[in-house]
N, C-alpha and C positions, 0 to 999 in steps of 0.2 A: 839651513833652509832645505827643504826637501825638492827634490825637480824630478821628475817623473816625465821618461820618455814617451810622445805620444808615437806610436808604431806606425805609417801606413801601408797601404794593399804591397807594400813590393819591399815590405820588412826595413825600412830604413826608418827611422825617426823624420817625421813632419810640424811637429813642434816640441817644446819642450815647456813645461807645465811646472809652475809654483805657487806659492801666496804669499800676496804683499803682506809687509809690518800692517797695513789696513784692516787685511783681511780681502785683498779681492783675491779675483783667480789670476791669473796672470799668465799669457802662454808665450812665447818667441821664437824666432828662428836667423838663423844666418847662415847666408851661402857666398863660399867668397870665390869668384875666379879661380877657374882653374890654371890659367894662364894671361896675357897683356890683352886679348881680345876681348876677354869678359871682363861685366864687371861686378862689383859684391854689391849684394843686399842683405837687410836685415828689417825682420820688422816684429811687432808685438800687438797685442793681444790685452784688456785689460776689463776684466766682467764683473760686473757689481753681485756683490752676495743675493741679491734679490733674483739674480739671473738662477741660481743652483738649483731650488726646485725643479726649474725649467727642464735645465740640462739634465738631469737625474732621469725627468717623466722622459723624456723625450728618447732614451734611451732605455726603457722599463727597469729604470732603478730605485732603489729606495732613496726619495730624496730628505730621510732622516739621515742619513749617513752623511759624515764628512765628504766636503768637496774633494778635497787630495784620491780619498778612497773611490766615491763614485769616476775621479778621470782617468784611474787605475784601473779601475775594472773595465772601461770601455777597450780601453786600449786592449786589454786582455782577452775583450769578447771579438776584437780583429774588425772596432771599428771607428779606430783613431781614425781614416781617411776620411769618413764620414762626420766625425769632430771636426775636424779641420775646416771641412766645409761648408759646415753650421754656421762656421765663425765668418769666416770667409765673403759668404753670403749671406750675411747678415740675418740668420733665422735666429739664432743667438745674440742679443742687444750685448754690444763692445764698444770699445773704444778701439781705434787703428791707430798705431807710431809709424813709421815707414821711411826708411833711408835708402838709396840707390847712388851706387858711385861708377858712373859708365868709364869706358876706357878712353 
């Protein structure tokens, strides 16, 4: 399976980006404590194929191309942060998982 890191503004990965046996998109992320004060989360991301057009225009890309390819290339044009955020705030139709394990 391919996973494709999404980069944001301050060069660190902010999600990471696949496709299910389905066919959706799929993106996730997890952060764990860095010590007993914190605590870990993790959460996902899961976009219907009917979403990709979407993502593509929205982005001025060709949304004939594969999704994997078009969430490549965002990252690339230095605006995974702005992906993120799509999702995030829902301008992006998703589905949200979400775990939190406090200390």
């Amino acid at each position: 399976m391919t996973n494709i890191s999404i980069i944001g503004d301050e060069g660190e990965p902010v999600l990471y980006a696949s496709l299910t046996s389905e066919g959706k998109l799929f993106f996730e992320f997890e952060f764990y404590g860095r010590n007993e004060n914190e605590g870990d989360y993790e959460f996902n991301y899961t976009v219907e194929p009917e979403e990709f057009p979407i993502i593509a225009n929205k982005f001025g890309l060709n949304p004939e191309d594969p999704i994997l390819k078009v969430v490549q290339q965002i990252t690339e044009m230095g605006k995974g942060e702005e992906l993120s955020r799509a999702l995030s705030e829902e301008e992006i139709k998703r589905k949200l998982w979400s775990w939190l394990s406090t200390p």
